[in-house]
C-alpha positions as CSV (number, residue, x, y, z in Angstrom):
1,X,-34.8,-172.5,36.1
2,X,-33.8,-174.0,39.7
3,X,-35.8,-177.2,39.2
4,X,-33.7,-179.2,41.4
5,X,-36.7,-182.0,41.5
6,X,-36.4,-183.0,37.5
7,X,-34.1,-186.7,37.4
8,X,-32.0,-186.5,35.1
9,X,-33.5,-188.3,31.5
10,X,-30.3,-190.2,31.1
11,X,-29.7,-192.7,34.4
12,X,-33.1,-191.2,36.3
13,X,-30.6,-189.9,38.9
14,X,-32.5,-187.4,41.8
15,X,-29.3,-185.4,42.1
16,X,-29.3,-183.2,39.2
17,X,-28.9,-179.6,39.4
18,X,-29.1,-176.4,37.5
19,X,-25.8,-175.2,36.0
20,X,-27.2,-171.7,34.2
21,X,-29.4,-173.0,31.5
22,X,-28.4,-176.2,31.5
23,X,-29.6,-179.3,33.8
24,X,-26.1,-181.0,35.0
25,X,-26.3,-185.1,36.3
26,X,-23.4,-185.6,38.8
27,X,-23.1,-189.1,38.6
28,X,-23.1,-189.6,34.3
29,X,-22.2,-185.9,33.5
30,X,-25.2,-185.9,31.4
31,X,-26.0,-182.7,30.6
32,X,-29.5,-181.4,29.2
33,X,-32.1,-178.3,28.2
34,X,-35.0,-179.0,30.3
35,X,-36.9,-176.8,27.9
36,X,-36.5,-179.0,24.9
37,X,-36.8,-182.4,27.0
38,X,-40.5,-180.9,27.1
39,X,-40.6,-180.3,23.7
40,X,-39.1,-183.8,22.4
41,X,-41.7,-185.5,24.9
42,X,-44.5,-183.0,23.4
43,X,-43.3,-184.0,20.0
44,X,-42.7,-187.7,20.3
45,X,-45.5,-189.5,18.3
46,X,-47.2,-193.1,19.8
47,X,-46.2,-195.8,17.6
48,X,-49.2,-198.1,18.0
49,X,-48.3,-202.3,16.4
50,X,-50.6,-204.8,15.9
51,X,-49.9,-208.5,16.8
52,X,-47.4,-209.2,14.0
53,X,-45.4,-205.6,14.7
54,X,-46.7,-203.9,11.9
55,X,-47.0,-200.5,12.5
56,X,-50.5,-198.8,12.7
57,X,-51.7,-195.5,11.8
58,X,-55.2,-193.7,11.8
59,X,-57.6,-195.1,8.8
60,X,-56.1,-198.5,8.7
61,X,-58.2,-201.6,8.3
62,X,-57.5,-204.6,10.5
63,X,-58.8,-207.9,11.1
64,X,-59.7,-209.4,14.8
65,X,-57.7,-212.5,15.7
66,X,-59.4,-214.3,18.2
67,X,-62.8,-214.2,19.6
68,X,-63.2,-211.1,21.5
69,X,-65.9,-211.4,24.5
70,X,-68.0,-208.0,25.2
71,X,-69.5,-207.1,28.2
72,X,-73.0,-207.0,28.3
73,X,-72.9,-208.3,25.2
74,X,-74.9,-212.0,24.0
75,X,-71.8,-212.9,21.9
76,X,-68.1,-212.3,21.4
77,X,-66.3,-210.7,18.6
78,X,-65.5,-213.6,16.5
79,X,-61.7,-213.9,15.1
80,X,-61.6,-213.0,11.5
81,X,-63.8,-210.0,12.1
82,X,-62.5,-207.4,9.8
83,X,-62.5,-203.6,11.2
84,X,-61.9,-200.8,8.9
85,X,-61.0,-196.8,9.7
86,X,-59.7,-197.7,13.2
87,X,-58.3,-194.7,15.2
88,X,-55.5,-194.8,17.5
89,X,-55.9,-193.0,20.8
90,X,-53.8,-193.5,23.7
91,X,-54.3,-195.8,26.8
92,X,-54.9,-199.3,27.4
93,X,-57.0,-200.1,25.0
94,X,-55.8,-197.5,22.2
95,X,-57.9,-198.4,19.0
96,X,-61.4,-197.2,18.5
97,X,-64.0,-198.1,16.0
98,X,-67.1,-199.2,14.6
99,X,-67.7,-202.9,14.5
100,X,-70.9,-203.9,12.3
101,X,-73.7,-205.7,14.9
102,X,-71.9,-204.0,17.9
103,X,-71.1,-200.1,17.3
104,X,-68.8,-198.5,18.9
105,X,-65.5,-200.5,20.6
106,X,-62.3,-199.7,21.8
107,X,-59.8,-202.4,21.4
108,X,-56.5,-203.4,22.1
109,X,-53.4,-203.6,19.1
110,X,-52.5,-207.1,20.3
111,X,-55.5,-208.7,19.3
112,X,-55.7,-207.4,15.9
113,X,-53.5,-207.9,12.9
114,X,-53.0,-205.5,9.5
115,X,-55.2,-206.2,7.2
């Protein structure tokens, strides 16, 4: 366990060291498992809000709120557009779905609102 590269979680410090099983931070005497740092990161779950700071999940309908322009597209996505069964996936734009009279579209949480 001599990963003498891994900052320390707490103040990001370079200069933490291995101290038997434990990781040891010399300058905030933070001391951590780096084995279940990896599992809390593993574990920890996106938590995906629309516009308002509602809190989306998978299946959720939401409506579109303001005109959305598409690439290659004639026309934009016009505000008021409702979306049903979005997904959440992760990156930049981190909602997919199926908008009627464009298909498939990945979107971003801060132009949408709960429906």
């Amino acid at each position: 366990m001599s990963d003498e590269s891994t900052p320390c979680p707490k103040c990001k410090s370079p200069y933490a060291y291995d101290n038997g099983s434990l990781m040891v931070c010399p300058e905030c005497n933070y001391e951590w498992n780096p084995t279940e740092e990896a599992e809390d990161e593993a574990n920890a779950t996106q938590v995906i809000k629309d516009s308002n700071g509602n809190i989306l999940q998978d299946g959720d309908s939401v409506v579109i709120i303001k005109d959305l322009p598409v690439k290659g597209a004639p026309k934009a996505i016009k505000a008021g557009t409702k979306v049903k069964n979005i997904r959440l996936t992760d990156g930049d734009h981190n909602i997919d779905c199926k908008i009627d009279g464009f298909g498939a579209m990945a979107l971003k949480s801060e132009f949408v609102r709960k429906a």
